[in-house]
N, C-alpha and C positions, 0 to 999 in steps of 0.2 A: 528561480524556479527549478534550474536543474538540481542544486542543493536540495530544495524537499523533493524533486520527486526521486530522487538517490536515496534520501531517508526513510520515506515509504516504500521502497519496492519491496521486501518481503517484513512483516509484520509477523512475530513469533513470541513465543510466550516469553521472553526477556524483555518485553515492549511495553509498556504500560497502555499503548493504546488498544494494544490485543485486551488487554484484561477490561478495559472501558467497556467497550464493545460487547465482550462475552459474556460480561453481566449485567450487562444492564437492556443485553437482550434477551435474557435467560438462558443462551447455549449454555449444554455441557462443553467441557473442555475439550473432550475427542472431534466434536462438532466443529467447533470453534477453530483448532488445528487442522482441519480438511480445507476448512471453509474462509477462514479470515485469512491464511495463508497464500491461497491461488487469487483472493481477489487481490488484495495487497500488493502481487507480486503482479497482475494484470495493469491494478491501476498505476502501477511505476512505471512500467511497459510502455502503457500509451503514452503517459504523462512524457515521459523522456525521448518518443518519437514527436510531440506535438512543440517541443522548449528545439528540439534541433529543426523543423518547417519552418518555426517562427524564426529561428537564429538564422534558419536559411533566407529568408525573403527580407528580414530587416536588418542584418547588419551586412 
């Protein structure tokens, strides 16, 4: 778990899953880089405070 959410913390146009996303939700590209960027980098955030709670309480 800590592995992908290391690999999800910032999503940027070298990322194939930025480009999923941006088209097939119809963002323009400047859009997409505001926005797929901050969430990306949010949902790594939690994700890697929620893999260190769990590591804390169970191992």
């Amino acid at each position: 778990m800590a592995v992908g959410a290391g690999a999800m913390t910032v999503s940027h146009a070298n990322d194939s899953f930025f480009w999923v996303v941006a088209e097939f939700s119809g963002m323009e590209v400047t859009t997409a880089y505001k926005s797929l960027t901050v969430a990306t980098f949010f949902m790594g955030i939690v994700t890697i405070g929620l893999v260190a709670v769990l590591a804390a309480v169970f191992l």
